[in-house]
C-alpha positions in Angstrom: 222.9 152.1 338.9 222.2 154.1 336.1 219.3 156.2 338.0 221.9 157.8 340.1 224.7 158.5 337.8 222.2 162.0 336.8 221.6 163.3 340.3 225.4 162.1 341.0 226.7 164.3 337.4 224.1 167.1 338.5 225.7 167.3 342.4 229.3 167.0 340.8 228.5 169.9 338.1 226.7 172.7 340.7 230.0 171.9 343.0 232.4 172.6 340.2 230.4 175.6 339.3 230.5 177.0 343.2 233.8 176.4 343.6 234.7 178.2 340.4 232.5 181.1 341.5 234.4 181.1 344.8 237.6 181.3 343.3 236.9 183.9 340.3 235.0 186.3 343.6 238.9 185.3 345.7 241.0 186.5 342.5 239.0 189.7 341.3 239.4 190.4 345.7 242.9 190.4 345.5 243.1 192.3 342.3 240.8 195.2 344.0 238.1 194.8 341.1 234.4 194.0 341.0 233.7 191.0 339.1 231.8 191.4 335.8 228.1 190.7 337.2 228.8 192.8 340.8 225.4 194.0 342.1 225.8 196.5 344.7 224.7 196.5 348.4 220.8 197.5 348.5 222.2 199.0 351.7 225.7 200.7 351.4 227.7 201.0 354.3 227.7 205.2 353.5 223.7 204.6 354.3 224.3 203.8 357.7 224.2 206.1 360.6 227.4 207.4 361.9 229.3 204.5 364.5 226.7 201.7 363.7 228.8 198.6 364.6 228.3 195.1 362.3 225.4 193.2 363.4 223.7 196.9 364.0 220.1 196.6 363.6 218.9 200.1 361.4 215.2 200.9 360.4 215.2 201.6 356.8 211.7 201.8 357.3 210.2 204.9 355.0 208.9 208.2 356.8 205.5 208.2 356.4 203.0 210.6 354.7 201.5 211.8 358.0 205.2 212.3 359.6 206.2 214.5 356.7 203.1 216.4 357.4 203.9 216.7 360.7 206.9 217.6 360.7 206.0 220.9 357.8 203.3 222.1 360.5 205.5 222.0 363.1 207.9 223.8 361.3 205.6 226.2 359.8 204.5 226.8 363.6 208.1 227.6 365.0 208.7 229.7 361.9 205.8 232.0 363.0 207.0 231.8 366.8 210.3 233.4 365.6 208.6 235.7 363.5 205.9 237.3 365.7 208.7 237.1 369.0 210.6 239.5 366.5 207.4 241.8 365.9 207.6 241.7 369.8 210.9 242.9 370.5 210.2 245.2 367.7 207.3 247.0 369.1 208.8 247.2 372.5 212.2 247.6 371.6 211.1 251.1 369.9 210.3 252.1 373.8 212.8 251.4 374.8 215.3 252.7 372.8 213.6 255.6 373.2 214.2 256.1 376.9 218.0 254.8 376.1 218.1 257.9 373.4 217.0 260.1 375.5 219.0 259.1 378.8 215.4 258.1 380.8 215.1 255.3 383.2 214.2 252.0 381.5 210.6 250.6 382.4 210.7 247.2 383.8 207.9 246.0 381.9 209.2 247.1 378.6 212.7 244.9 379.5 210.5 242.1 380.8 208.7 242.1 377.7 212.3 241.8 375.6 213.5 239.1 377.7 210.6 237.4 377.0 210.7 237.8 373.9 213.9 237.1 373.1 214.1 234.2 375.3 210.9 232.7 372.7 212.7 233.8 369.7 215.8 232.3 370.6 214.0 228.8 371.1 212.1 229.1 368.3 215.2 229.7 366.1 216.9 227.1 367.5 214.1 224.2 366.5 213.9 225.9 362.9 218.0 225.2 362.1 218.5 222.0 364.0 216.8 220.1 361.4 219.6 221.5 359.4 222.4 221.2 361.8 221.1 216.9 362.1 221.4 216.7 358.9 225.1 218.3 357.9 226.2 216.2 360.7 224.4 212.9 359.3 222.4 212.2 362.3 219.2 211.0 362.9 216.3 214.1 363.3 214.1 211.6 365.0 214.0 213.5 368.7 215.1 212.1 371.8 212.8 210.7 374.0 214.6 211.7 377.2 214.6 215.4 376.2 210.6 215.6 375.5 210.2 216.1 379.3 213.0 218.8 379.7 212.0 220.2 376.8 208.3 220.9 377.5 209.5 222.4 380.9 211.2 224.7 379.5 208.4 225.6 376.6 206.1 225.7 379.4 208.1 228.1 381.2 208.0 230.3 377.8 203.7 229.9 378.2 203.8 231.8 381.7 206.3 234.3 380.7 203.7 235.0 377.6 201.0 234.6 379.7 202.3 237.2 382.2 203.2 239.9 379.6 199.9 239.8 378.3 198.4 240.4 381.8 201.1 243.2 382.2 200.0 245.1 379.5 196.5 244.1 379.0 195.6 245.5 382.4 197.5 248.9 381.0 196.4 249.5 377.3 192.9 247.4 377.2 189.7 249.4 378.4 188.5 252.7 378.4 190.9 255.2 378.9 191.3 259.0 379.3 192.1 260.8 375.7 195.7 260.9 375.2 197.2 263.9 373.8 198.2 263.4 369.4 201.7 262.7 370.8 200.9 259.5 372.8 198.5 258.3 371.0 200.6 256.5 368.1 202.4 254.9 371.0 199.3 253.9 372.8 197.8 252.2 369.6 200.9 250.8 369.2 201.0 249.3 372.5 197.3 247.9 372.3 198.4 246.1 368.9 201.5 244.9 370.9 199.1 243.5 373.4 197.4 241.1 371.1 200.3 240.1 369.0 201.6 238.8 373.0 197.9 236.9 372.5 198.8 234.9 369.4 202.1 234.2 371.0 200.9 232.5 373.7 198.4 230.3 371.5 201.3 229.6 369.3 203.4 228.3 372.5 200.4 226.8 373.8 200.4 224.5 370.8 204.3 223.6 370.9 204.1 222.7 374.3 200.8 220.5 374.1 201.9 218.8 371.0 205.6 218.1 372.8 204.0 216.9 376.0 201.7 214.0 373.6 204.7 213.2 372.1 206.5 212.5 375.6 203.4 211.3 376.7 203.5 208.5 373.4 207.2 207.5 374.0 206.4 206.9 377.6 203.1 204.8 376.5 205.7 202.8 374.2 208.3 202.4 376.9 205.7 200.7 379.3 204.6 198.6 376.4 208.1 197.3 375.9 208.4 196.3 380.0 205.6 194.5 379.9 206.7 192.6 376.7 210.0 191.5 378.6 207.6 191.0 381.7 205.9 187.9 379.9 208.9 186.4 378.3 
């Protein structure tokens, strides 16, 4: 009998132990104190996104290198988009206001090319501060895979717009032309630069669009993968 009296004072001491543990962990509860060797959560509750229930399942998974990058170029590309749609409605808007100054009728091509342009900027300045915006608010930045489609509708909608005000004012200002007198020709020079800037535009919104239809094209790619998953099970 003596073999088991070890394993039998071994059992006994590790259930003493427990139980003490339990009841030191119930009385530092009710006193609203850590106990002495308290390790914190690895995952705080103030880590987890806003109105994630218990039993929530969250991806602390770490961004990766080549999503950082990603996310800079794109960045760095609707940062120029706002900035060249503003040397737009610059170059224009000088026209304009011109013909406002001096109580002439307003060209329709010089408004079209504001509304275009501001319609660009406006986007453009709205993907630059919703990173921002996601990020005050605690929310996740990761975009919505039900808005990619809507999304590059609408950005492709901002490609013809560009599109058409280049052909506008490329068939006007590009070519040989009659000599202009000293007065118009600032404004003519003016306009040809405005006609490639619209050029640059459009490659810049060429890009956005293509890399947001991949990115629908990806989730969608996923989405089937998943169906056929539960298809098998």
């Amino acid at each position: 009998m003596s073999f088991l009296a070890v394993p039998l004072l071994k059992l006994g001491f590790s259930q003493a132990k427990k139980y003490k543990a339990k009841r030191d962990a119930q009385k530092y509860q009710d006193a609203g104190v850590y106990p002495p060797n308290y390790q914190p959560d690895n995952y705080p509750l103030s880590g987890y996104p806003p109105g994630a229930a218990p039993g929530t399942t969250v991806d602390y998974t770490p961004e990766s290198k080549r999503a950082k990058l990603s996310f800079m170029l794109f960045s760095v590309l609707r940062f120029l988009q706002f900035v060249f749609g503003l040397t737009v409605i610059g170059l224009y808007g000088r026209d304009v206001r011109h013909d406002h100054v001096h109580n002439n009728a307003w060209h329709s091509q010089w408004v079209y090319a504001l509304v275009a342009a501001f319609l660009a900027t406006s986007t453009a300045l709205i993907h630059l501060v919703k990173p921002f915006i996601m990020s005050k608010l605690k929310a996740t930045t990761a975009p919505n895979p039900a808005l990619l489609l809507p999304q590059f509708a609408w950005e492709f909608v901002i490609c013809v717009l560009w599109l058409a005000l280049f052909g506008v004012f490329g068939k006007m200002y590009i070519g040989v032309y009659p000599k202009e007198d000293a007065s118009d020709a600032s404004r003519v020079n003016r306009m040809r630069h405005a006609v490639w800037i619209d050029v640059i535009n459009l490659g810049f919104w060429v890009m956005s669009a293509s890399w947001v239809l991949m990115r629908w094209l990806k989730s969608r790619k996923g989405d089937s993968d998943v169906d056929a998953e539960k298809a098998q099970i």
